[in-house]
N, C-alpha and C positions, 0 to 999 in steps of 0.2 A: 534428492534434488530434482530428480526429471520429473518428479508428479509436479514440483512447483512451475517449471519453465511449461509444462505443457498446460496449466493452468492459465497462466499468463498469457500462454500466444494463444486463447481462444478469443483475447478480449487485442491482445498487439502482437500480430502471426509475427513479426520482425522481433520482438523482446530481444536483448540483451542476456545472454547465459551467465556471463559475469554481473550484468546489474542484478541479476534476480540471484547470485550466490551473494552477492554483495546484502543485499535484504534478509536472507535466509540467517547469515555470520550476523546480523547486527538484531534480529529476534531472537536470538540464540533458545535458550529454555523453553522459549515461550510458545514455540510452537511446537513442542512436545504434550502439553495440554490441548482438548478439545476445542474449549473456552477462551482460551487465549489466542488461542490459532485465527481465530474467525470474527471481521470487524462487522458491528451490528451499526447497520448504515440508517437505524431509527432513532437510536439513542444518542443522545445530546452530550451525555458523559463522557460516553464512546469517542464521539467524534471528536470531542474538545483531548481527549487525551492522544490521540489522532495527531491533532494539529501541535499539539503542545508538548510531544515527545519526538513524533519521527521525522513530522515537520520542520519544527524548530529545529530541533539539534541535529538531526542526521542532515537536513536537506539547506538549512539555513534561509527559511520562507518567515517570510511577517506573521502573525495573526492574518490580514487582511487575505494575502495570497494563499496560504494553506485555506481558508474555509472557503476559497470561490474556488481553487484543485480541489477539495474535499466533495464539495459539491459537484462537478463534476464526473467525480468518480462512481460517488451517490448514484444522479443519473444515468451514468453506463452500464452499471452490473444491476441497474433497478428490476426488480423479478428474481434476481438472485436470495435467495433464502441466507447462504451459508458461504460467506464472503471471507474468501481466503483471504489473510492478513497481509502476508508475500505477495499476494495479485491486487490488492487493494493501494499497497504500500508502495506496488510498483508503476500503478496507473496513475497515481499520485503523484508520483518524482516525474512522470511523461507531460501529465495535464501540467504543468507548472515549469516547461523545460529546464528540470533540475537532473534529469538521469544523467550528465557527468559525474557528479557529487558522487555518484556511488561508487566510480571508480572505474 
């Protein structure tokens, strides 16, 4: 759990230790794979699923408001190659003042 919080506070030193267990419990498996762990902020597939899973269902965001948060996430970690899913997912529910939702 500490490699994800300390990932997180490089982008929001204030993070949430609970929000970020709250993300960590809701990827469960997924972030046991490489590939899965990590959201590719070039792909369009990516992102719609992005917006269309964590978005939607975990965070309760429109279409409209998940891709203008997505895209600002986009832009934050831009230069980042290898974009943690937890730290993406997490700047995500901040850009979009939904980090209550996670608990």
């Amino acid at each position: 759990m500490s490699e994800y919080l300390a990932d997180v506070r490089k982008y929001a030193p204030q993070a949430s230790e609970a929000a970020v267990n709250a993300i960590v419990k809701y990827c469960g498996i997924a972030l046991r794979n490489a590939d899965s762990s990590l959201v590719s902020g070039t792909d369009p597939k990516e992102l719609a699923t992005v917006r269309d899973g964590f978005a939607a269902k975990k965070l309760g965001l429109s279409a409209e408001a998940a891709d203008a948060g997505i895209a600002r996430v986009v832009e934050k970690m831009k230069g980042v190659n290898r974009k943690s899913r937890v730290t993406f997912y997490y700047l995500l529910a901040e850009a979009t003042g939904s980090l209550s939702k996670l608990g």
